[in-house]
N, CA, C and O atoms as CSV, one atom per row, in Angstrom:
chain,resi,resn,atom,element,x,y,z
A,1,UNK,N,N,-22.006,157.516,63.449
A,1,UNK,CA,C,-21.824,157.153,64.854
A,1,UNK,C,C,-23.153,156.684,65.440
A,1,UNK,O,O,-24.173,157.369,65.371
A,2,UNK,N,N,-23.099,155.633,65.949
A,2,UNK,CA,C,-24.217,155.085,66.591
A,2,UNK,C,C,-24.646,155.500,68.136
A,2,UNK,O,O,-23.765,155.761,68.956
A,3,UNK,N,N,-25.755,155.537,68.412
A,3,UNK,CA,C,-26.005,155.847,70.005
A,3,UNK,C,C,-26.414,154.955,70.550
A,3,UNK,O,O,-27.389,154.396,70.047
A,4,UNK,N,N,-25.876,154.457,71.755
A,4,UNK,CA,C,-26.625,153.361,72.843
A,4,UNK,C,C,-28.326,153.662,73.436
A,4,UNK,O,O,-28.899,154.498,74.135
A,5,UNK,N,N,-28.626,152.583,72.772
A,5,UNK,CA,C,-30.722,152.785,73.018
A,5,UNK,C,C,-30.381,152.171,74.717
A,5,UNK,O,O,-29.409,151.880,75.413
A,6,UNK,N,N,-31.780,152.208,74.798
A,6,UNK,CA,C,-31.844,151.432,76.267
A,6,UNK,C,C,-32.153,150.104,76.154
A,6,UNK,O,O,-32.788,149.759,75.157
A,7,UNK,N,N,-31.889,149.420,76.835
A,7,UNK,CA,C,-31.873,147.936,76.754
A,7,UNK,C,C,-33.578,147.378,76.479
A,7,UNK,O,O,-34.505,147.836,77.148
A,8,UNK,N,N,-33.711,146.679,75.752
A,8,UNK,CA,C,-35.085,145.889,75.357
A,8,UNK,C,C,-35.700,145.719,76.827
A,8,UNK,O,O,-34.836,145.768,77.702
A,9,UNK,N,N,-37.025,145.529,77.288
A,9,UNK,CA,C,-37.461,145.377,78.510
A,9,UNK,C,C,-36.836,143.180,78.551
A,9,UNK,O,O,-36.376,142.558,79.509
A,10,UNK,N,N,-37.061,142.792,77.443
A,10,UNK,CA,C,-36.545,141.349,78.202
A,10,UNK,C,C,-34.687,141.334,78.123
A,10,UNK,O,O,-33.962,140.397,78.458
A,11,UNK,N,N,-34.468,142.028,77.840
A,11,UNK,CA,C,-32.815,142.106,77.865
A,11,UNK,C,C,-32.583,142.534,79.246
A,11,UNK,O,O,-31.595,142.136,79.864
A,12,UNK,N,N,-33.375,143.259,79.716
A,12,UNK,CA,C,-33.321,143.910,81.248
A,12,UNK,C,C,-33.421,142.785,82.323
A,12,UNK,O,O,-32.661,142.630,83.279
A,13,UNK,N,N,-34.531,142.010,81.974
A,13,UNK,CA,C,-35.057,141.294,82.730
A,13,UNK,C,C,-33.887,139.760,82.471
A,13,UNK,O,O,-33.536,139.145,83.478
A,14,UNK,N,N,-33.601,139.491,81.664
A,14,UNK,CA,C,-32.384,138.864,81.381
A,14,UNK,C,C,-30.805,139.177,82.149
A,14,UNK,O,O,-30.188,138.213,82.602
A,15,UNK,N,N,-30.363,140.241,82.226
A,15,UNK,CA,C,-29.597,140.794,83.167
A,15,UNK,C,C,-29.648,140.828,84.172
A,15,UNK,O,O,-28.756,140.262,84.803
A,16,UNK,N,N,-30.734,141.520,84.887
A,16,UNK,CA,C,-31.065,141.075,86.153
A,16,UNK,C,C,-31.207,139.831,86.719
A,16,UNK,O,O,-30.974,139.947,87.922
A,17,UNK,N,N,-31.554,138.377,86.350
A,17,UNK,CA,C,-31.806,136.848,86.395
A,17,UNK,C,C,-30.160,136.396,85.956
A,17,UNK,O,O,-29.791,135.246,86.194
A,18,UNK,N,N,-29.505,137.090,85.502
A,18,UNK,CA,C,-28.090,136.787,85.227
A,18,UNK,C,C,-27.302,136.988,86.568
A,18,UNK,O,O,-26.787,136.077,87.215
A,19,UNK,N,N,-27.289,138.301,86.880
A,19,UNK,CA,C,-26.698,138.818,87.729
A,19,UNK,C,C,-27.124,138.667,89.421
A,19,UNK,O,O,-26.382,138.800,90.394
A,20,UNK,N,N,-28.720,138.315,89.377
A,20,UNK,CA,C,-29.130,138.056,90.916
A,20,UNK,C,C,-28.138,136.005,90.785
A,20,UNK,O,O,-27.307,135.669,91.629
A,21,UNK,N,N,-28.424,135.362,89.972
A,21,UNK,CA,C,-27.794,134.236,89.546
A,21,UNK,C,C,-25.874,133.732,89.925
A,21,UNK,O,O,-25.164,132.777,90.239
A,22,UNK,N,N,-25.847,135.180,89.603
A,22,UNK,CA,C,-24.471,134.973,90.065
A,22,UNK,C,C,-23.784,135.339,91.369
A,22,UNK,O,O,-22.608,135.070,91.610
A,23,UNK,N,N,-24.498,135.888,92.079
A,23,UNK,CA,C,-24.298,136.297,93.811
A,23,UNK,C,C,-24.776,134.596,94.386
A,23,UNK,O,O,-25.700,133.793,94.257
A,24,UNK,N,N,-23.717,134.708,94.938
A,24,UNK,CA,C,-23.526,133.264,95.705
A,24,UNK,C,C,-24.798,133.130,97.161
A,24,UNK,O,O,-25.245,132.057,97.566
A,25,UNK,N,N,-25.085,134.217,97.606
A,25,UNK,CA,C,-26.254,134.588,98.684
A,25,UNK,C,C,-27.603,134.670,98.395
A,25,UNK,O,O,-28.543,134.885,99.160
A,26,UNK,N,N,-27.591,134.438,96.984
A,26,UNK,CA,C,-28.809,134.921,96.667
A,26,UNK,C,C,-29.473,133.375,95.581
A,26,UNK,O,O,-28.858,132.824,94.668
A,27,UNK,N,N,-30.935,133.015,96.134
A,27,UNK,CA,C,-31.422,132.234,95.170
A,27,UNK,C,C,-32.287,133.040,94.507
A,27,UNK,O,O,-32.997,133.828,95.131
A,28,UNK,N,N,-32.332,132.926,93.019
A,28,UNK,CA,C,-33.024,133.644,91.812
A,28,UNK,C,C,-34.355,133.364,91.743
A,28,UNK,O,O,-35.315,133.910,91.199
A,29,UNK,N,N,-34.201,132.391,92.415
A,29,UNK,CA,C,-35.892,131.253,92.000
A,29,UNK,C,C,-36.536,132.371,93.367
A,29,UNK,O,O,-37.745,132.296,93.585
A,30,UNK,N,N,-35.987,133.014,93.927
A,30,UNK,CA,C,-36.586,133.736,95.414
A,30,UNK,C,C,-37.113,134.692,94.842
A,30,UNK,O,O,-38.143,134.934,95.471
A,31,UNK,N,N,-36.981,135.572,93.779
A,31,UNK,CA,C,-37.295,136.525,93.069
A,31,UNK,C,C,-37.651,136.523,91.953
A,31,UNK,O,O,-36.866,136.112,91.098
A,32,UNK,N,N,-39.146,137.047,91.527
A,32,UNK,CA,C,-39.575,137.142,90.302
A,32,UNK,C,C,-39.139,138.553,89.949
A,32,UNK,O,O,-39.180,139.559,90.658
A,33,UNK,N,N,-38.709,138.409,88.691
A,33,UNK,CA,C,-38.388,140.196,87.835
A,33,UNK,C,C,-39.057,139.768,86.637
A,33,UNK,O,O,-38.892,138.740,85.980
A,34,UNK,N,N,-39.982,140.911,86.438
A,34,UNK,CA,C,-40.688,141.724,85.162
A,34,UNK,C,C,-40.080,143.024,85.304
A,34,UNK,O,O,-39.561,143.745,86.157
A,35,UNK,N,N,-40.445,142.987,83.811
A,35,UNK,CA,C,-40.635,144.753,83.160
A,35,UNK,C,C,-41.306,144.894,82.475
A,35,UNK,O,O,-41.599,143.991,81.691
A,36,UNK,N,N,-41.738,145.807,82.445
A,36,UNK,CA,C,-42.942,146.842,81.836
A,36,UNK,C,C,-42.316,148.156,81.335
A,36,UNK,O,O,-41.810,148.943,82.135
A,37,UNK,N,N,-42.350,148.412,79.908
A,37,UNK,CA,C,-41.932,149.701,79.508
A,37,UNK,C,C,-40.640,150.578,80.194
A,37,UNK,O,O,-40.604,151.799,80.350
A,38,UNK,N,N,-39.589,149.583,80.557
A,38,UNK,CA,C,-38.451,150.000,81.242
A,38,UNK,C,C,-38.562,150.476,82.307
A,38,UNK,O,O,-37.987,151.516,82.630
A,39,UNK,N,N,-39.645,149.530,83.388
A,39,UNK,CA,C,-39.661,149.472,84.779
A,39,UNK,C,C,-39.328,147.945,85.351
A,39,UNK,O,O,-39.591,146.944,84.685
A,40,UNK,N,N,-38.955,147.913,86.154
A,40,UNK,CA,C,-38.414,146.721,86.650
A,40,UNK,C,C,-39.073,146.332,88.208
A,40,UNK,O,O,-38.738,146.728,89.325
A,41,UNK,N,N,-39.858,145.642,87.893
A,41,UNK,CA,C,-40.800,145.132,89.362
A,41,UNK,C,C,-40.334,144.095,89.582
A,41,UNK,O,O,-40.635,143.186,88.809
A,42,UNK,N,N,-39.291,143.766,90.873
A,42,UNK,CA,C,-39.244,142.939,91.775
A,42,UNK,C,C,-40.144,142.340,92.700
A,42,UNK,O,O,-40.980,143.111,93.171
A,43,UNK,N,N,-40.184,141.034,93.114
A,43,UNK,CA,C,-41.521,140.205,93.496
A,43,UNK,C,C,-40.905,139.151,94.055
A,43,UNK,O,O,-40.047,138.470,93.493
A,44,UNK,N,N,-41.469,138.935,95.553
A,44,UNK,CA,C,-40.758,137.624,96.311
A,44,UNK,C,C,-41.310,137.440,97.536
A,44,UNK,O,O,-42.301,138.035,97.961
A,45,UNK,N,N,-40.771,136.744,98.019
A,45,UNK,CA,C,-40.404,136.819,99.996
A,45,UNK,C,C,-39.002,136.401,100.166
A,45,UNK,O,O,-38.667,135.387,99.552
A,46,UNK,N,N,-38.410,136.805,100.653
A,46,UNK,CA,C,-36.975,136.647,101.423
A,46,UNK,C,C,-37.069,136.372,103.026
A,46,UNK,O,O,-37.958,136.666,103.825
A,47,UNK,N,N,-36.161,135.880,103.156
A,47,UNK,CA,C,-35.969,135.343,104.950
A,47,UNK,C,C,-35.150,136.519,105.735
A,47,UNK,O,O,-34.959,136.354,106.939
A,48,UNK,N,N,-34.670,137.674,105.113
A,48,UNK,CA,C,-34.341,138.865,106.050
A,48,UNK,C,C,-34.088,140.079,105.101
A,48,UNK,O,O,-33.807,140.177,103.907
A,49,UNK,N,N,-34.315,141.014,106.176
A,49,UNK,CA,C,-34.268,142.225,105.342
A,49,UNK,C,C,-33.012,142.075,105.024
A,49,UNK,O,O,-33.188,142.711,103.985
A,50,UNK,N,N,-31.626,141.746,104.963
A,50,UNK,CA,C,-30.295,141.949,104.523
A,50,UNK,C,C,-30.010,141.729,103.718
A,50,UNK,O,O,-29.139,142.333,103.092
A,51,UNK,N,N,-30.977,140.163,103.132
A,51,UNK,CA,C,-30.802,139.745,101.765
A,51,UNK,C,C,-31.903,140.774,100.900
A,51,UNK,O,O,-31.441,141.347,99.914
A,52,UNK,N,N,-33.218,140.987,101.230
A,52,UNK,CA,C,-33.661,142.096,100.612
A,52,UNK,C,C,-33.049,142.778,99.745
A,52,UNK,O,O,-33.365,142.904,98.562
A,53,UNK,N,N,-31.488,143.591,100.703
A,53,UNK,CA,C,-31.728,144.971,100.351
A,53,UNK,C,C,-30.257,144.535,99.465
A,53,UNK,O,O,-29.871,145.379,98.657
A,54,UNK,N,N,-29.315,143.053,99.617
A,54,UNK,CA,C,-28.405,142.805,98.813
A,54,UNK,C,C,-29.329,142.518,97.162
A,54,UNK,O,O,-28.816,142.855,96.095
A,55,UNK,N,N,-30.178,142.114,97.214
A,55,UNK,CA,C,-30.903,141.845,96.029
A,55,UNK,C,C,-31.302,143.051,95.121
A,55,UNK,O,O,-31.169,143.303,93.923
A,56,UNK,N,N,-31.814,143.649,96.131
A,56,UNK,CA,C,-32.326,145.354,95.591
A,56,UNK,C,C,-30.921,145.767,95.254
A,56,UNK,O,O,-30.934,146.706,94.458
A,57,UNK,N,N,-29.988,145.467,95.516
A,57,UNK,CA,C,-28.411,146.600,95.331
A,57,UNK,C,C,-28.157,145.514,93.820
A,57,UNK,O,O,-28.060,146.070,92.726
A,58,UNK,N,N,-28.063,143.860,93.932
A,58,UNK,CA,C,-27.174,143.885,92.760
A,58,UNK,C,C,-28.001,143.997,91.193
A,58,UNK,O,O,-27.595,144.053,90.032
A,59,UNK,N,N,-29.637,143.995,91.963
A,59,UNK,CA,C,-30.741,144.556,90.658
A,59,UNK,C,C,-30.477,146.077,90.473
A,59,UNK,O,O,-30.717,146.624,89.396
A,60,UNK,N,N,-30.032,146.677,91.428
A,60,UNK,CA,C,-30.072,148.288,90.607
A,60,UNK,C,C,-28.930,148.531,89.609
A,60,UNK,O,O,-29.096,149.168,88.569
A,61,UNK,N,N,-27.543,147.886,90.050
A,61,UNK,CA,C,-26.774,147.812,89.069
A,61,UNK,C,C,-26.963,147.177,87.975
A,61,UNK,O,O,-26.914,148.044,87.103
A,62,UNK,N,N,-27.177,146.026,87.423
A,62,UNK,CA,C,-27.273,145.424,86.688
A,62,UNK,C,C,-29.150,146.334,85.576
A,62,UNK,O,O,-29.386,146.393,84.370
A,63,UNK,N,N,-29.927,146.796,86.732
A,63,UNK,CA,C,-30.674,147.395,85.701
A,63,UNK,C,C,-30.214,148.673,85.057
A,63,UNK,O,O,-30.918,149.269,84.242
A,64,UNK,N,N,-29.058,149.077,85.422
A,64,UNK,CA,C,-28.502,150.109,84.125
A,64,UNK,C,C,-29.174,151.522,84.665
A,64,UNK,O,O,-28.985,152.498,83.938
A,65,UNK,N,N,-29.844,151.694,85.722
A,65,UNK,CA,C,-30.434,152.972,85.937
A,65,UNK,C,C,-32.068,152.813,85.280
A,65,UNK,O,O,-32.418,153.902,84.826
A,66,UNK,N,N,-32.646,152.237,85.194
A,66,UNK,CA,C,-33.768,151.752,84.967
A,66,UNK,C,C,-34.437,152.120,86.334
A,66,UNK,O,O,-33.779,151.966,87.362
A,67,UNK,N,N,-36.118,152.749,86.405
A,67,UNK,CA,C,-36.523,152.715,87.004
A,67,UNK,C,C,-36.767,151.260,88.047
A,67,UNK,O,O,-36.540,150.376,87.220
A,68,UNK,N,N,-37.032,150.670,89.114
A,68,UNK,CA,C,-37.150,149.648,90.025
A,68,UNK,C,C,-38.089,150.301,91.068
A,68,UNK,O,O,-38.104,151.299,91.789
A,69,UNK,N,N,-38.916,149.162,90.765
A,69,UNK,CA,C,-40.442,149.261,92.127
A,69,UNK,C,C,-40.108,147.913,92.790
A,69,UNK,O,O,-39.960,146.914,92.087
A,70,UNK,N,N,-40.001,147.871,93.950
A,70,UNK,CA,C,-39.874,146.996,95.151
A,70,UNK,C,C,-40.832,146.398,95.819
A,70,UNK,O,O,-41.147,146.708,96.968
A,71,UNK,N,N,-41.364,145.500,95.149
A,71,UNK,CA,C,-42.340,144.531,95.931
A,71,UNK,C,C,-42.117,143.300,96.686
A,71,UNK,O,O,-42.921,142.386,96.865
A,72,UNK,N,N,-40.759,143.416,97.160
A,72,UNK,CA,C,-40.220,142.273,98.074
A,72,UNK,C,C,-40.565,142.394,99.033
A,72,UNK,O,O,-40.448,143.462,99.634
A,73,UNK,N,N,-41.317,140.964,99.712
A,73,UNK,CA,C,-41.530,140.852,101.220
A,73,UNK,C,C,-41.117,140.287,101.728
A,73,UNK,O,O,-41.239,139.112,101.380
A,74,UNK,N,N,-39.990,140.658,103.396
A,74,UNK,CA,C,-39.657,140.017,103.815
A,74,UNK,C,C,-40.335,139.140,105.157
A,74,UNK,O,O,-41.093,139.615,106.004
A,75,UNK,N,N,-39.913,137.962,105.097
A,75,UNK,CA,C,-40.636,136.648,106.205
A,75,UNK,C,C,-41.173,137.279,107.003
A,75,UNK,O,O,-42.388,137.088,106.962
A,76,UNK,N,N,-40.635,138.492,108.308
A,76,UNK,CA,C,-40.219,138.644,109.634
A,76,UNK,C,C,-41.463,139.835,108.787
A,76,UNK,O,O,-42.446,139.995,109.510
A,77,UNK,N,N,-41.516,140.386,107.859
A,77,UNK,CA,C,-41.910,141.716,107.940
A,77,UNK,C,C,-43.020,142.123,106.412
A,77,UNK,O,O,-43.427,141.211,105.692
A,78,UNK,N,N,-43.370,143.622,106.136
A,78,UNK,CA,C,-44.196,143.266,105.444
A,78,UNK,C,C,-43.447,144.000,103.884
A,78,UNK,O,O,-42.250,144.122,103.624
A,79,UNK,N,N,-44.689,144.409,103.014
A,79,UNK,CA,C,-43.598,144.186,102.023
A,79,UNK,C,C,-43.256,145.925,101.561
A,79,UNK,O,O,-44.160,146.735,101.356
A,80,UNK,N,N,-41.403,146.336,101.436
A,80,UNK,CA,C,-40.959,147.485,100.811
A,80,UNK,C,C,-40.792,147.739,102.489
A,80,UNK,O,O,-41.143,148.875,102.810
A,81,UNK,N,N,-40.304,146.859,103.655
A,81,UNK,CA,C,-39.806,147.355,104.734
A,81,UNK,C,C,-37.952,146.863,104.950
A,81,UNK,O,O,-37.320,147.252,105.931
């Protein structure tokens, strides 16, 4: 019987660029994602906190429970507000 590993750090980062990709609200090119040792650092500016925090929601799913550090800044505001 085999056990599920955790996803490769570019398989992560692949998922996430899949999945921010497929939300119709959201441009991908707005957000840079790295990982590092199965952390997932988000990186941008966005034009409101709403899209922010839709971005932060469909990256936490798609990262599988993976740690996520939030370095998105939004226009109006500064950044992780």
């Amino acid at each position: 019987m085999q056990t599920q590993s955790a996803p490769t750090d570019e398989r992560l980062v692949y998922e996430i660029q899949r999945s921010l990709g497929l939300a119709p609200e959201i441009n991908p090119r707005d957000v840079n994602v790295t990982v590092a040792d199965g952390v997932v650092r988000l990186q941008g500016i966005l034009p409101s906190a709403a899209l922010k925090e839709r971005v932060l929601e469909v990256a936490r799913e798609a990262a599988g429970g993976a740690e996520l550090e939030d370095s998105i800044a939004v226009e109006d505001g500064g950044v992780g507000e």
